[in-house]
Backbone as XML, in Angstrom:
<?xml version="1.0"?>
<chain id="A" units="angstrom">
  <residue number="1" name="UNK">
    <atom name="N" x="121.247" y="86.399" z="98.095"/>
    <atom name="CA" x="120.380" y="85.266" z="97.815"/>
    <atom name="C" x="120.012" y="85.287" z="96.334"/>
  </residue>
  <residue number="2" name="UNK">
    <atom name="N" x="120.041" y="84.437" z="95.719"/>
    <atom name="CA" x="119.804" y="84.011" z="94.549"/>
    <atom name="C" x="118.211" y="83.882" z="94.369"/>
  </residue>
  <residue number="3" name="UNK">
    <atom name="N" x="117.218" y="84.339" z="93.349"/>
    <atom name="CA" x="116.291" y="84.405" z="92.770"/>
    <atom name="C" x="115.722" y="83.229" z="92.793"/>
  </residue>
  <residue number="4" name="UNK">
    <atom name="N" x="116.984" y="81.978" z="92.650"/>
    <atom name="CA" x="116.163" y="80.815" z="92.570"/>
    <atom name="C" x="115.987" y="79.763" z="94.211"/>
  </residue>
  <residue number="5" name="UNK">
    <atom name="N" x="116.385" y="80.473" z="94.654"/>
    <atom name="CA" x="116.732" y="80.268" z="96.163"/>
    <atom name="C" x="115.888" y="80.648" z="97.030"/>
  </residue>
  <residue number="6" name="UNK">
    <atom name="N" x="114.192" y="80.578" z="96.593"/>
    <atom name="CA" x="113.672" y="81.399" z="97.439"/>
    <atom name="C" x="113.118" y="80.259" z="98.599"/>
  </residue>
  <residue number="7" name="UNK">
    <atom name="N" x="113.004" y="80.770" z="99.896"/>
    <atom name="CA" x="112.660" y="80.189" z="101.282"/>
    <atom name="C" x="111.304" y="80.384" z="101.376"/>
  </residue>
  <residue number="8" name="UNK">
    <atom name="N" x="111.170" y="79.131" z="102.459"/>
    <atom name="CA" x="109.555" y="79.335" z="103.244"/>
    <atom name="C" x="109.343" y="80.514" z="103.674"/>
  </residue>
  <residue number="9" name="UNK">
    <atom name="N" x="108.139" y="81.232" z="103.669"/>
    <atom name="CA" x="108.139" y="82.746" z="103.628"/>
    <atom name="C" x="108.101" y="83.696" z="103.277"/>
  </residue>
  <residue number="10" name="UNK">
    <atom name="N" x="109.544" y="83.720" z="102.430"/>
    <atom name="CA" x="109.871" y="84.697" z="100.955"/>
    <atom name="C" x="108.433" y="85.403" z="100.678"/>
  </residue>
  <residue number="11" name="UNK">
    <atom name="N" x="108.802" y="86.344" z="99.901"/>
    <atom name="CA" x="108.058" y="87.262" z="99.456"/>
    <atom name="C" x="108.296" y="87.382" z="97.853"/>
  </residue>
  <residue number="12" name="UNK">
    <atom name="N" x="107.437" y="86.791" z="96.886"/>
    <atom name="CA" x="107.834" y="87.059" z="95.215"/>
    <atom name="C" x="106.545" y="88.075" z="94.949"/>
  </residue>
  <residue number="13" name="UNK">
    <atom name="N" x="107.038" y="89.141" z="94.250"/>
    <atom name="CA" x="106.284" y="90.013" z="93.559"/>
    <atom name="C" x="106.735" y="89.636" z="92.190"/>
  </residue>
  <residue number="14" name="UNK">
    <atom name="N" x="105.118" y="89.341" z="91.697"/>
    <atom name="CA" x="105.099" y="88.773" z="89.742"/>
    <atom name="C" x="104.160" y="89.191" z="89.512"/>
  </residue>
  <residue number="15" name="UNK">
    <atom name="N" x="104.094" y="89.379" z="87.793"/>
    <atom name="CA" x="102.951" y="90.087" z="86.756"/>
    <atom name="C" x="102.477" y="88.356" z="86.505"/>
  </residue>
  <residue number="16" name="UNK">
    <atom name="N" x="101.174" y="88.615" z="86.619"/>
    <atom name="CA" x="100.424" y="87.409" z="86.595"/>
    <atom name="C" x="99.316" y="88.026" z="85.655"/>
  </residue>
  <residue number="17" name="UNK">
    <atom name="N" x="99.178" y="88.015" z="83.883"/>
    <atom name="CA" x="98.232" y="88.275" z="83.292"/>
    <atom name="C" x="97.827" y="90.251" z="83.315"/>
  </residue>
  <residue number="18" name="UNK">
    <atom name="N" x="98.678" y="90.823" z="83.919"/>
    <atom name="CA" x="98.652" y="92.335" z="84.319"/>
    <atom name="C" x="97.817" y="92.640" z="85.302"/>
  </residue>
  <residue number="19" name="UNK">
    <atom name="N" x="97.910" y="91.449" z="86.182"/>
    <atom name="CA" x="97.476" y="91.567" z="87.846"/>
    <atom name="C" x="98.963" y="91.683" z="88.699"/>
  </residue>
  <residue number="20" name="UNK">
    <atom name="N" x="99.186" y="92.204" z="89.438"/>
    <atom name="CA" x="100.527" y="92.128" z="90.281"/>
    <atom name="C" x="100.511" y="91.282" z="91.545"/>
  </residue>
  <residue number="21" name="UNK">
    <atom name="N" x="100.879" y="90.306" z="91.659"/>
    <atom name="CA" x="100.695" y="89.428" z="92.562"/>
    <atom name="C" x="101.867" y="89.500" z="93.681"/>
  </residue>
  <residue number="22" name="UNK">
    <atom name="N" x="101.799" y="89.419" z="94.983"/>
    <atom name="CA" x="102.924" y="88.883" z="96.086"/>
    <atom name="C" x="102.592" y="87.723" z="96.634"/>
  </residue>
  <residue number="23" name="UNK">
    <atom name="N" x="103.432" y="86.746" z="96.023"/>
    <atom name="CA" x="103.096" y="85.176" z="96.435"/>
    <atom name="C" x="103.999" y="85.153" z="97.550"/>
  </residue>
  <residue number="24" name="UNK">
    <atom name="N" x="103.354" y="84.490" z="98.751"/>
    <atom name="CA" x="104.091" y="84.073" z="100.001"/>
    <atom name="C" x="104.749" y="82.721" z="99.552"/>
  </residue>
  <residue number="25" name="UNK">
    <atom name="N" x="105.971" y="82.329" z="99.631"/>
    <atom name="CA" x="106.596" y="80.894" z="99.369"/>
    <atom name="C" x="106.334" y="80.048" z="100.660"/>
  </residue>
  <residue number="26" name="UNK">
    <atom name="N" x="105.440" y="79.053" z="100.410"/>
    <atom name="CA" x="104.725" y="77.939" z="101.484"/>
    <atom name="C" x="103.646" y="78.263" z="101.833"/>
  </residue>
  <residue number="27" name="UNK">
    <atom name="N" x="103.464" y="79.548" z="102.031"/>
    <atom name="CA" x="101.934" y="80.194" z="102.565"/>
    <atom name="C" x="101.075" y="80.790" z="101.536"/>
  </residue>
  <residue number="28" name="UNK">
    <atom name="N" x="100.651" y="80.413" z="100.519"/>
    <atom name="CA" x="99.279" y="80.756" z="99.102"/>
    <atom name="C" x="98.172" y="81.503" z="99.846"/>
  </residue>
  <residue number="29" name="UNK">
    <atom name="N" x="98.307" y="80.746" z="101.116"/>
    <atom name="CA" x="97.148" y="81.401" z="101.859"/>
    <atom name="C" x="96.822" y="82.586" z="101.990"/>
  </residue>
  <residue number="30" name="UNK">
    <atom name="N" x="98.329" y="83.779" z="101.881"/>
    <atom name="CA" x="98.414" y="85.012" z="102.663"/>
    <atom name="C" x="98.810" y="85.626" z="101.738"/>
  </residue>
  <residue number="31" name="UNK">
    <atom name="N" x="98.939" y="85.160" z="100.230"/>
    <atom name="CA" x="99.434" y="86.000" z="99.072"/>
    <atom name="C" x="98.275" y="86.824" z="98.609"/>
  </residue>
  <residue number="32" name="UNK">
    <atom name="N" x="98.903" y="87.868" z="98.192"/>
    <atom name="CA" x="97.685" y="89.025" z="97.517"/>
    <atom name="C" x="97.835" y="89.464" z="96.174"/>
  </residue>
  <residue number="33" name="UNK">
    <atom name="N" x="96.727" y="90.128" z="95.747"/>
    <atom name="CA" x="97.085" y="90.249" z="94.387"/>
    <atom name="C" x="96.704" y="91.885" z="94.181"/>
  </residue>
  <residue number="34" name="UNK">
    <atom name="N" x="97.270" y="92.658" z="93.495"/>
    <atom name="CA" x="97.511" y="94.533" z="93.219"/>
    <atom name="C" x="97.166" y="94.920" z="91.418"/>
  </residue>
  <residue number="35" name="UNK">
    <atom name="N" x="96.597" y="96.137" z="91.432"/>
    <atom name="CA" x="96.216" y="96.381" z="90.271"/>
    <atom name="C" x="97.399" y="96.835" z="89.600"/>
  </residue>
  <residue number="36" name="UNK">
    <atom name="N" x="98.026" y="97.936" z="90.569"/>
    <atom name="CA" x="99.708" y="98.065" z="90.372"/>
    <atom name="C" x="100.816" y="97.527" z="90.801"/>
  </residue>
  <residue number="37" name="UNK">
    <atom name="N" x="101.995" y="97.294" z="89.809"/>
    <atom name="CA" x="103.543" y="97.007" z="90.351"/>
    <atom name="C" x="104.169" y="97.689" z="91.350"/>
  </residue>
  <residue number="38" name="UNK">
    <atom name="N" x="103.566" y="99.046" z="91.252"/>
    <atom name="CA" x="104.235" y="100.014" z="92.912"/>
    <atom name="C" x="103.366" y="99.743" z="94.099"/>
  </residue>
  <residue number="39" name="UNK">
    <atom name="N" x="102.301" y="99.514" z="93.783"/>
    <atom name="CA" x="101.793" y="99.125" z="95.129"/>
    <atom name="C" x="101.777" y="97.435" z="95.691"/>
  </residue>
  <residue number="40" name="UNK">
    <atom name="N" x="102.121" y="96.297" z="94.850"/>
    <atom name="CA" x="102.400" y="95.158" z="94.938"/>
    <atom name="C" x="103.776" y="95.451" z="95.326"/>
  </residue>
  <residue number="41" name="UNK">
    <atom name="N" x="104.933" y="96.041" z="95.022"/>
    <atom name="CA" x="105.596" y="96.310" z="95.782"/>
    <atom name="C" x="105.789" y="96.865" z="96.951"/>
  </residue>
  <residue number="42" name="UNK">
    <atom name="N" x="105.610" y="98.159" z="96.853"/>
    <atom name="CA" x="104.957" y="98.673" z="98.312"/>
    <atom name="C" x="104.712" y="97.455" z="99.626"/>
  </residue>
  <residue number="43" name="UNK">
    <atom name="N" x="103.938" y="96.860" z="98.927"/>
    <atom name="CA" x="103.255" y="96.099" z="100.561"/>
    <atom name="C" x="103.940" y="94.783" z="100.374"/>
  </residue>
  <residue number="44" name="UNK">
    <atom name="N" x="104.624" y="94.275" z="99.053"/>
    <atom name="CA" x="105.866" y="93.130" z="99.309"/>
    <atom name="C" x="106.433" y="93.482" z="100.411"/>
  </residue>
  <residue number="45" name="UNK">
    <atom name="N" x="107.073" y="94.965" z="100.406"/>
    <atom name="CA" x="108.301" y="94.725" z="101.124"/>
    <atom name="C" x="108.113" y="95.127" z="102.595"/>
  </residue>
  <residue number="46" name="UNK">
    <atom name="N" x="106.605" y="95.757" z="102.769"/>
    <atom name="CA" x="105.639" y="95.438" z="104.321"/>
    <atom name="C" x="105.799" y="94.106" z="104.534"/>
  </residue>
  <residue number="47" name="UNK">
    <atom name="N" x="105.345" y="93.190" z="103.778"/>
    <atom name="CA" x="104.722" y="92.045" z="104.518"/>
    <atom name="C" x="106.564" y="91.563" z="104.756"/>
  </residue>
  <residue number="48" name="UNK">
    <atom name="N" x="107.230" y="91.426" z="103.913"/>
    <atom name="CA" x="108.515" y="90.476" z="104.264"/>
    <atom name="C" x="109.403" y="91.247" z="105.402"/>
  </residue>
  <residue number="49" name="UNK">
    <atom name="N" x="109.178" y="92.451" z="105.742"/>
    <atom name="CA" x="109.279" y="93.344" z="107.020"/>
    <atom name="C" x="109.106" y="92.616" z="108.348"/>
  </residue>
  <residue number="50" name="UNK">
    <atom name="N" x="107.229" y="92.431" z="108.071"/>
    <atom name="CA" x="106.615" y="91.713" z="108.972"/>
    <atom name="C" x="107.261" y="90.204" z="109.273"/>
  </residue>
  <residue number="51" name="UNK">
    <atom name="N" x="107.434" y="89.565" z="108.436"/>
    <atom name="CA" x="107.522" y="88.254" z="108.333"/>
    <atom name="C" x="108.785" y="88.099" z="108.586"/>
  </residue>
  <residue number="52" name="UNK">
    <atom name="N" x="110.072" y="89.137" z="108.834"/>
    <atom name="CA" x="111.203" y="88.570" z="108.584"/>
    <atom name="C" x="112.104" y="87.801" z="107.575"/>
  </residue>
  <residue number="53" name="UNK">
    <atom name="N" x="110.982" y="88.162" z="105.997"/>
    <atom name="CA" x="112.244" y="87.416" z="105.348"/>
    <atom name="C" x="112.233" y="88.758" z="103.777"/>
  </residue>
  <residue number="54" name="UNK">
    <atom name="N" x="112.705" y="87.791" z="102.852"/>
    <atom name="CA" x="113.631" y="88.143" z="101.938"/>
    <atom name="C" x="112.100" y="88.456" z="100.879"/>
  </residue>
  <residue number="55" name="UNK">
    <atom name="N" x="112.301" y="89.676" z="100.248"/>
    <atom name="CA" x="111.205" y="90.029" z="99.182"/>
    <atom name="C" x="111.970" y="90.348" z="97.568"/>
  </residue>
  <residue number="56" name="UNK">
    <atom name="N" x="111.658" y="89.469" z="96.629"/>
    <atom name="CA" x="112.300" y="90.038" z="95.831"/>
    <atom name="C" x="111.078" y="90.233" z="94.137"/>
  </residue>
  <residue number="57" name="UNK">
    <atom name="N" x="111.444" y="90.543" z="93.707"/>
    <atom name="CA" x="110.436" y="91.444" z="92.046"/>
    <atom name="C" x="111.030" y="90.771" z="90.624"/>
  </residue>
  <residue number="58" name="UNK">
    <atom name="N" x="110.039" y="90.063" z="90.488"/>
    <atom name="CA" x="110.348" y="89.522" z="89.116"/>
    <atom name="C" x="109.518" y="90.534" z="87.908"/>
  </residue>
  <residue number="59" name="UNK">
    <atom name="N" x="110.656" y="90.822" z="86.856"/>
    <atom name="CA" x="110.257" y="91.309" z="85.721"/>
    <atom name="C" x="109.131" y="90.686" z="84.955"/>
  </residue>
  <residue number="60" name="UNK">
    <atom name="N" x="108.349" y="91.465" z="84.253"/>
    <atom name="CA" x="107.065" y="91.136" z="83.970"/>
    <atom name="C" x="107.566" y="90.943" z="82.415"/>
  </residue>
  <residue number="61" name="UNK">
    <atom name="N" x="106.728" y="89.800" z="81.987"/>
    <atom name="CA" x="106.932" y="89.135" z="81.063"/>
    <atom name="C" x="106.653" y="89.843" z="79.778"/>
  </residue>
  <residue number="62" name="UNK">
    <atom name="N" x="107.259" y="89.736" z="78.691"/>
    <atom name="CA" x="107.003" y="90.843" z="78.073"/>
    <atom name="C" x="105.613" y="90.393" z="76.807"/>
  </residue>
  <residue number="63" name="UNK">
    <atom name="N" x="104.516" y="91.074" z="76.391"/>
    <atom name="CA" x="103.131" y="90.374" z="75.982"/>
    <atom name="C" x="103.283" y="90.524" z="74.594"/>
  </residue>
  <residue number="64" name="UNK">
    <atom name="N" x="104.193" y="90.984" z="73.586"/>
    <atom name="CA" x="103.964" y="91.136" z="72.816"/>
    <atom name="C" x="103.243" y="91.701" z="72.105"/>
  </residue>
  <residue number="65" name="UNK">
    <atom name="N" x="102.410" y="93.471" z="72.788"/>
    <atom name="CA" x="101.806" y="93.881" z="72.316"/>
    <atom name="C" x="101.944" y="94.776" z="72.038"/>
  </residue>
  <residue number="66" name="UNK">
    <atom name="N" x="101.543" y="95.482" z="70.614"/>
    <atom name="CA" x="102.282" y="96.984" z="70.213"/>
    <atom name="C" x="101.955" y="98.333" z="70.552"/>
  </residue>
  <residue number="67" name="UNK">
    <atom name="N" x="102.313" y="98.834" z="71.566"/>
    <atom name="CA" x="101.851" y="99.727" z="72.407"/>
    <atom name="C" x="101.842" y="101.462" z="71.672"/>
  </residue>
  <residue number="68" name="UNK">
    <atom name="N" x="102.983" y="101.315" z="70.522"/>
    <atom name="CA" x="103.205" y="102.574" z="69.373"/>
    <atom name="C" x="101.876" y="102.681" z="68.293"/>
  </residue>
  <residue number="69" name="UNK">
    <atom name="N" x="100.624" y="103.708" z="68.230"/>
    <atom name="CA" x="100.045" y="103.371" z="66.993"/>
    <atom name="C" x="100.423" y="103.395" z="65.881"/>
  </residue>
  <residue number="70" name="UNK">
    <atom name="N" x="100.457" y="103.147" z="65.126"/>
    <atom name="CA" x="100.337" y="103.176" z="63.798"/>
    <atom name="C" x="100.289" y="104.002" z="62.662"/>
  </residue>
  <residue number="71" name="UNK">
    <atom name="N" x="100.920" y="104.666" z="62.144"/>
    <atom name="CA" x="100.512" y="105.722" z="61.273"/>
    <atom name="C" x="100.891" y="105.168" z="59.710"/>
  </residue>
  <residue number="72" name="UNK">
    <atom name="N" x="99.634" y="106.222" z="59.868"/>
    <atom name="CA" x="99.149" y="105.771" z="57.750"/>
    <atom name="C" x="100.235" y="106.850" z="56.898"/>
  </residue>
  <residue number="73" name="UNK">
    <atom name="N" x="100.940" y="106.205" z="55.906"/>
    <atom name="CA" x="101.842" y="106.994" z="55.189"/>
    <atom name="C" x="100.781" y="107.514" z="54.177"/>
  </residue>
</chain>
């Protein structure tokens, strides 16, 4: 299945602002949101277990922020 192909049901795990979200596709109702990517995963691939369908993990967007400090020459 293709990424862009996702079904009623589906399971998307996304970085939403450096919240980890599992959006249900059709159901908003039952989506949750994780402090971590392993545990937003983790329970993605519970719930699409449960649900019978397809869970898949989108790469987190990259923020542009410089995570190396700085050193003074």
């Amino acid at each position: 299945m293709a990424d862009d192909q996702l079904r009623d049901g589906d399971i998307e795990t996304l970085d939403k602002r450096g919240q980890w979200v599992n959006r249900v596709i059709g159901h908003e109702e039952i989506s949750e949101s994780f402090s971590s990517r392993e545990e937003a995963i983790e329970e993605g691939q519970k719930l699409a277990a449960q649900l019978g369908s397809h869970h898949i993990v989108r790469p987190a967007e990259p923020e542009g922020v410089i995570t190396d400090p700085v050193e003074e020459a």
